[in-house]
C-alpha positions in Angstrom: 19.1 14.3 -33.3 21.4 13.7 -30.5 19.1 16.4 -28.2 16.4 14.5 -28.8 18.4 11.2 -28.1 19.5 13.0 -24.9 16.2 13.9 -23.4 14.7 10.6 -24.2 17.9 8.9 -22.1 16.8 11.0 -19.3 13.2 11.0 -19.2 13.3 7.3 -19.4 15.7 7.3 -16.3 13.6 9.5 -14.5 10.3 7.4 -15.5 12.4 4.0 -14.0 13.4 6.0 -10.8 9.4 7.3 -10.1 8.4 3.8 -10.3 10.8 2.4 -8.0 10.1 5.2 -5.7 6.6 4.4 -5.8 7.2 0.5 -5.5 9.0 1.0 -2.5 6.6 3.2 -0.7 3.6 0.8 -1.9 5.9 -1.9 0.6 5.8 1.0 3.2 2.0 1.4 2.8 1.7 -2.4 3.1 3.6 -3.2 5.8 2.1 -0.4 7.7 -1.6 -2.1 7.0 -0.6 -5.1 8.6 1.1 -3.6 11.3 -2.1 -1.7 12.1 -4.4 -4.7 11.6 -1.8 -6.6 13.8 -2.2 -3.6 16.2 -6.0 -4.2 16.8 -7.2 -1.5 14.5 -10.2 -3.1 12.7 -10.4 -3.5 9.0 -12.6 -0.7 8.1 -10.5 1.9 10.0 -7.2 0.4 8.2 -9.3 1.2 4.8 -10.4 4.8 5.7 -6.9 5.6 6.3 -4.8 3.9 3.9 -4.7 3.7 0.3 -6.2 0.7 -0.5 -9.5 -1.0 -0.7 -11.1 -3.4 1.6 -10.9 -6.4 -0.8 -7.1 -5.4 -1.2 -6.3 -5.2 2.5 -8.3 -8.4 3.5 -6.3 -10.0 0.4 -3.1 -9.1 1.9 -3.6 -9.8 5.4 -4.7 -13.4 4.7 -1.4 -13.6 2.6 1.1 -12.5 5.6 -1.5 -14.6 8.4 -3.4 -11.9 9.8 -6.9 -13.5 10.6 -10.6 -12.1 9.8 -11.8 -10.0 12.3 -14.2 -11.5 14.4 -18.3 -11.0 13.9 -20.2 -8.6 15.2 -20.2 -4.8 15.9 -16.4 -3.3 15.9 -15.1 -0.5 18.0 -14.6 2.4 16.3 -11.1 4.5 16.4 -10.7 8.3 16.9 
């Protein structure tokens, strides 16, 4: 019984240290959206190379003061 008390010890330490891990680089994947919409690289571009959706990246550059692109056609990046 111990064995069993054992693996379950470790397997929930290694399920608390994953998600921590993957907290820390959703911050990393965050701040490096704003920096890029900060940067002048439009919206859509941010989306095609980052993790998250549209809705999610507009959501969190109105939360840290990052304003709406402006209207009209956008350049597109390399």
């Amino acid at each position: 019984m111990a064995d069993e008390r054992d693996a379950l010890i470790a397997a929930t330490k290694r399920y608390e240290q994953t998600g921590t891990a993957h907290e820390d680089a959703r911050q990393q994947a965050i701040q490096a959206v704003l920096a890029a919409l900060r940067g002048g690289i439009g919206p859509t571009e941010v989306e095609r190379l980052s993790p998250f959706t549209g809705t999610y990246i507009r959501k969190i550059a109105r939360e840290n003061g990052v304003p709406p692109a402006a209207p009209g056609p956008k350049r597109v990046g390399a």
